[in-house]
C-alpha positions, 0 to 999 in steps of 0.5 A: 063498542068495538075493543082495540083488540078487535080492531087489531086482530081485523087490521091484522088480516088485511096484509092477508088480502094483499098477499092473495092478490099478489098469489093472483097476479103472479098466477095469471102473469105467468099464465102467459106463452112464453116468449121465443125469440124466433121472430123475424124483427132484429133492427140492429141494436146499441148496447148501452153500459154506464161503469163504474169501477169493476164488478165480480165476473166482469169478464164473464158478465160482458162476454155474455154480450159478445156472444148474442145470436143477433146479426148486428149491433154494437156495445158501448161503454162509459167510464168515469176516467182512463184509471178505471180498472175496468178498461184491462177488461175491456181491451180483453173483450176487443181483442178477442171478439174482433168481430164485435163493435166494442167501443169506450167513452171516457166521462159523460161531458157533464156534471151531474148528481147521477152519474149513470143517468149523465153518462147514459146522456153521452152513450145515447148521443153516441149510439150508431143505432136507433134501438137501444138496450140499456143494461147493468154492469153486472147482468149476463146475459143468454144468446137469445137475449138481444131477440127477446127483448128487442123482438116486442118492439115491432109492436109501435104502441110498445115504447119499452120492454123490461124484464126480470133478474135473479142473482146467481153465485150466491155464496153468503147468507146475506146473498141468500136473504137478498135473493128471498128480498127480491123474489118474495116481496119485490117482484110480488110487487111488481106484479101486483103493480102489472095487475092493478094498474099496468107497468108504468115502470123499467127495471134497470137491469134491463131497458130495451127501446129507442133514441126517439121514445127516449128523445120523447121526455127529454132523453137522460140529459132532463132526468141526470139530477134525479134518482131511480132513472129507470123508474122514470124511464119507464114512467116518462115513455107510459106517459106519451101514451106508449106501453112498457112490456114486462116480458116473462124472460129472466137474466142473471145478475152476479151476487154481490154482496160484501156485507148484511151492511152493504144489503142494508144501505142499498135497501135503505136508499132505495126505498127512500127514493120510494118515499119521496117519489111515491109518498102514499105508495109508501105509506101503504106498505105498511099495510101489506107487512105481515109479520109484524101485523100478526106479531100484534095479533098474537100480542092483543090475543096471546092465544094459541088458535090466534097465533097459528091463525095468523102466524101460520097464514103469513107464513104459508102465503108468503112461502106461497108467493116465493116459491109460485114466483121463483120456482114456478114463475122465473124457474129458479130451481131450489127455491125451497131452501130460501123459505126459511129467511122470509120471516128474516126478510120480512124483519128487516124490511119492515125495519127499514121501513120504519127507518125511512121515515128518519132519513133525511138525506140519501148516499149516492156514489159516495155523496150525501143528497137530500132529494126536493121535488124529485130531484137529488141535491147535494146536501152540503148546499141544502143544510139549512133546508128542513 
């Protein structure tokens, strides 16, 4: 008969396997010629930016924008009201690129759980141009980045294109940690996903494509009254049988991070949304936690070839995975300096995940939502829902 140990010990070594896999998978994305944005296709563009309030480097973030090496397009915003503190910043960027078509909208006109999503509704409708760039408040952005992101579109059977981010400015530790968060555990999985099964997905950072393809599921107006938009959108064009490109190309995003409470909130919202979007998605995460896998090794065996056995394997292949995504793969220099928070990361995450399971509801832009079948309800009007 098998022992409980021997169980254990072999349970503990399939996070092993995933972390291969995602050495694997990040190896042969980033095997792929870079991208250059010399191509002849540039189709004048909508840029599309739903705000909320104001965002460290505001200014600097939205220049960025202004200063693009493209020969037309315009940028579009939406603000929640007239007492926005961003609209200071705004009117700077008309005044001093009169050359850009810098437009602002007050409101989305509707009344919905995801006020980004019904905001974004109005900014499409409102959009001069077929082809669409939808971005963060908090992105910067290269000059070459409209061409990059626009330029695959050409291809017809591409509906989408989206790429990654890495945060720059980092200034506290918690920023570092969510540095070390993204590179080593969620573009791991991003890439796994690109490698398994294909990217059926956008990262909201940055979402290239068109009115018609948005047009395709329904355009924002059907998904305002559901979370994680631009995991949907991504989803909603693969389905019509279109790709959706994740281009080797990396933008900037300001840290932003007050606190590790602040860190903790927004990882626990999203991966709740995960939960319910993705429920066996996310039941099998536990089984690419590797810490706590080889905390359970060395606890049914405490002996020191186990411990060096599997701790010192989860950590090798862990600072593996970071440093061939961020340092290698996204050429985020300094990498090294982050390795010794992946153990710190990997706590965490796997608390919060376990955290999950207890949630029954989510904050949203201030607001407590449970989320039935998909969709963001407020929980005012749910109590009673079990």
């Amino acid at each position: 008969m098998i022992s409980p140990a021997v169980v254990v010990l072999a349970v503990a070594a399939i996070p092993f396997i995933y972390y291969f896999i995602a050495l694997y998978s990040s190896w042969r994305y980033f095997r792929q010629p870079r991208q250059t944005a010399a191509g002849d296709f540039t189709p004048p563009v909508s840029i599309l930016k739903p705000i909320r309030g104001i965002d460290p480097d505001a200014y600097e973030n939205f220049s960025s924008f202004c200063r693009q090496d493209y020969p037309e397009y315009e940028i579009l915003f939406c603000v929640s009201d007239r007492e926005d503190p961003i609209l200071p910043v705004i009117e700077r960027l008309q005044r001093e690129f009169p050359q850009r078509r810098i437009q602002v909208f007050f409101g989305s006109g509707r009344t919905a759980p995801n006020d980004k999503v019904a905001k974004l509704a109005r900014l499409v409708e409102e959009a001069r141009y077929e082809y669409v760039v939808i971005n963060d408040s908090d992105v910067r952005a290269r000059p070459d980045y409209l061409r990059s992101v626009v330029e695959p579109l050409q291809d017809f059977s591409v509906g989408a294109t989206t790429c990654f981010y890495a945060s720059i400015g980092e200034k506290t530790f918690t920023d570092g940690l969510q540095t070390v968060g993204m590179l080593s555990d969620f573009y791991a999985g991003v890439l796994v996903a690109w490698q398994l099964d294909g990217v059926k997905f956008a990262l909201g950072p940055t979402i290239a494509t068109t009115r018609g393809h948005l047009a395709g599921f329904g355009g924002y107006a059907a998904i305002e009254n559901r979370p994680a938009d631009d995991l949907l959108v991504g989803r909603l064009i693969a389905e019509q049988g279109l790709e959706v490109r994740l281009l080797p190309y990396v933008i900037d995003t300001v840290s932003d991070f007050q606190s590790m409470r602040d860190l903790v909130h927004k990882r626990l919202r999203w991966i709740v949304v995960m939960r319910h979007m993705r429920p066996w998605g996310h039941l099998g995460l536990l089984l690419t936690q590797g810490l706590p896998w080889s905390l359970a090794a060395v606890a049914v065996h405490p002996t020191a070839a186990v411990a060096c056995g599997y701790l010192g394997t989860y950590f090798a292949l862990r600072c593996a995975i970071t440093w061939l995504i961020g340092a290698h793969g996204l050429k985020r220099p300094a990498q090294w300096k982050h390795m010794p928070l992946i153990a710190v990361w990997d706590a965490l995450a796997f608390a919060i995940w376990v955290a999950s399971f207890l949630r029954r509801s989510i904050r949203w832009r201030g607001a407590d939502y449970y989320i039935r079948e998909g969709v963001l309800v407020p929980a005012g009007g749910a109590a009673s829902q079990p």
